[in-house]
C-alpha positions as CSV (number, residue, x, y, z in Angstrom):
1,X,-0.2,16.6,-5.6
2,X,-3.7,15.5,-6.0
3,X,-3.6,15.6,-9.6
4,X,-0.3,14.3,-9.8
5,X,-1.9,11.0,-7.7
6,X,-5.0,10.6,-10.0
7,X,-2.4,10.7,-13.2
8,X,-0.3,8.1,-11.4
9,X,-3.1,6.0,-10.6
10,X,-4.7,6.1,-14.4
11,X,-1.4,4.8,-15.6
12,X,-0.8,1.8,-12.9
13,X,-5.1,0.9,-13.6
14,X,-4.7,1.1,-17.2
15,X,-3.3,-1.5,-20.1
16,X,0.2,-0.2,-19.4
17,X,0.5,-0.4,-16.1
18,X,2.5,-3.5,-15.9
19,X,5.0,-1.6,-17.8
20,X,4.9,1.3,-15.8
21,X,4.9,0.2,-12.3
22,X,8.0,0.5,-12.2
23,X,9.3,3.8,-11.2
24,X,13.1,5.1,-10.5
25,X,13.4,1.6,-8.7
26,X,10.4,1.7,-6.9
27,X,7.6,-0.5,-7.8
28,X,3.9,0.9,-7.1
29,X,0.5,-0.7,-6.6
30,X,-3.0,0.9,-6.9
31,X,-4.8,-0.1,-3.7
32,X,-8.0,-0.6,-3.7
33,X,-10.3,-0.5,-0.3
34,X,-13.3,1.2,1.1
35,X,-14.0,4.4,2.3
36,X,-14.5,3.9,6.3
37,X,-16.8,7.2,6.4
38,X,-18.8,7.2,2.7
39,X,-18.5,3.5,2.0
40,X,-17.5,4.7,-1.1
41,X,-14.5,2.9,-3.1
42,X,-10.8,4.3,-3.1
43,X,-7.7,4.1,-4.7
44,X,-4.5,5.0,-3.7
45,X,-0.8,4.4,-5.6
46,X,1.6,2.9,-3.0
47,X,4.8,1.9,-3.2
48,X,5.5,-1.3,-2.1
49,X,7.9,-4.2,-1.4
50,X,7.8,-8.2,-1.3
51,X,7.2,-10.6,1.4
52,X,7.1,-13.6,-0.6
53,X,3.2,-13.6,-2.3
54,X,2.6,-10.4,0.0
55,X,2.8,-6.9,-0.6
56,X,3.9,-4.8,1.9
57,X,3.5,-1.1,2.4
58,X,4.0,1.5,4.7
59,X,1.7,3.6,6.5
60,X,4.0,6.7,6.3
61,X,1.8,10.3,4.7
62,X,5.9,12.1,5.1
63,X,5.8,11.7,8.8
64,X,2.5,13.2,9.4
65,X,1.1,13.2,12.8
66,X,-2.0,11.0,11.9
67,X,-2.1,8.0,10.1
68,X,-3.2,8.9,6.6
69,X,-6.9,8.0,5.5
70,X,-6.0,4.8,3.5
71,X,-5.0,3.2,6.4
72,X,-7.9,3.7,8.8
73,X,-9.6,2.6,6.2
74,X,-8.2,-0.8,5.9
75,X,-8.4,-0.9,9.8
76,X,-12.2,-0.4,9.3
77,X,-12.3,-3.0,6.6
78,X,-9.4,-5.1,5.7
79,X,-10.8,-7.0,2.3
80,X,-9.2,-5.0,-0.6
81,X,-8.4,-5.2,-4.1
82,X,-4.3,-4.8,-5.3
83,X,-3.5,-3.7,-8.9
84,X,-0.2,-4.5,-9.9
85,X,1.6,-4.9,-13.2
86,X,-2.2,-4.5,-14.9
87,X,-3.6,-7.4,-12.8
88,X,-6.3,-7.0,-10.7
89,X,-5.6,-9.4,-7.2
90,X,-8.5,-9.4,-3.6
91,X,-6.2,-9.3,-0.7
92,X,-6.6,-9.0,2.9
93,X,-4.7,-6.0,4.8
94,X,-2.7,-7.0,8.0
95,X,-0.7,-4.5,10.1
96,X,2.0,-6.1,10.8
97,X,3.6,-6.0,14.5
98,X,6.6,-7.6,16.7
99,X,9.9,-8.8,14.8
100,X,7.9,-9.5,11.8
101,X,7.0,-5.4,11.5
102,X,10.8,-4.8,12.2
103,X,12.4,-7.4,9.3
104,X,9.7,-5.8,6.5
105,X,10.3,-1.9,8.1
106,X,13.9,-2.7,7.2
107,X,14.0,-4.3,3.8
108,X,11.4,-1.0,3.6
109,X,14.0,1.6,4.8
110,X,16.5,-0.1,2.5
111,X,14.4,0.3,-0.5
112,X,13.2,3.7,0.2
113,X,15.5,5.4,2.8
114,X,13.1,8.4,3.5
115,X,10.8,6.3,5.6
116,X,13.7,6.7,8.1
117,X,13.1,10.7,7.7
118,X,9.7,10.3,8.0
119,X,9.5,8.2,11.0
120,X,11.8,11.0,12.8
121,X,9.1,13.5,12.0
122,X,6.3,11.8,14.0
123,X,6.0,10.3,17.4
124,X,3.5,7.7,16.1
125,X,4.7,4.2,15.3
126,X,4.5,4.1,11.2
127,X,2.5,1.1,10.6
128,X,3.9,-1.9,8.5
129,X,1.0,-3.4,6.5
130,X,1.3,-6.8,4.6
131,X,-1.4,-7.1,1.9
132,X,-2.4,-11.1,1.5
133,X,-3.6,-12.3,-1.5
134,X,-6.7,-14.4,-1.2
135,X,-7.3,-17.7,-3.0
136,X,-10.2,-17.1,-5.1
137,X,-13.8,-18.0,-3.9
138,X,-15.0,-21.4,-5.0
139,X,-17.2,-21.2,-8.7
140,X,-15.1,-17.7,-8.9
């Protein structure tokens, strides 16, 4: 699986990526955030759907117990970096809650109907998270 991730994530980073992002119907992001623990930068490939500018994934790791590492580490620190179709975009993590969480978990499940699996594996709430782009810094 690891290896399988790092492939996956080469391709989306590299030149090609805008033409590979696309993947039996899914689309995929590399996200891009910091390590809560080492402070270190990582990357993960997510699947992901629209909410108009935003991207929105979903907290799932197959209905594990725990909320997998990429998460807690946008709770930690919500300023990340988005790589989709080759370009590189800062965005701003938000779990989503309320109706708002319920709409985007539904236009999830109908993308991808396994989060509906996964969510029957676990007794946690599987977080909803909107990624924002933000406008560029002034001089950027």
């Amino acid at each position: 699986q690891k290896v399988a991730t790092r492939v996956h994530r080469a391709v989306l980073e590299s030149p090609a990526g805008r033409f590979a992002s696309r993947i039996a119907g899914h689309e995929f992001l590399v996200l891009r955030a910091t390590g809560r623990k080492s402070g270190l930068g990582r990357e993960t490939p997510l699947s992901f759907t629209r909410d108009g500018g935003a991207f929105v994934v979903i907290a799932s790791d197959g209905g594990a117990p725990c909320h997998p590492d990429w998460y807690r580490n946008l709770q930690a620190n919500p300023h990340v970096d988005v790589v989709v179709g080759g370009k590189l975009i800062a965005a701003r993590a938000e779990t989503v809650t309320g109706p708002d969480r319920d709409r985007l978990w539904r236009a999830a499940v109908r993308s991808f109907p396994g989060y509906r699996v996964y969510q029957a594996r676990t007794a946690r709430e599987i977080p909803v998270v909107r990624l924002v782009p933000r406008a560029p810094s002034p001089g950027a």
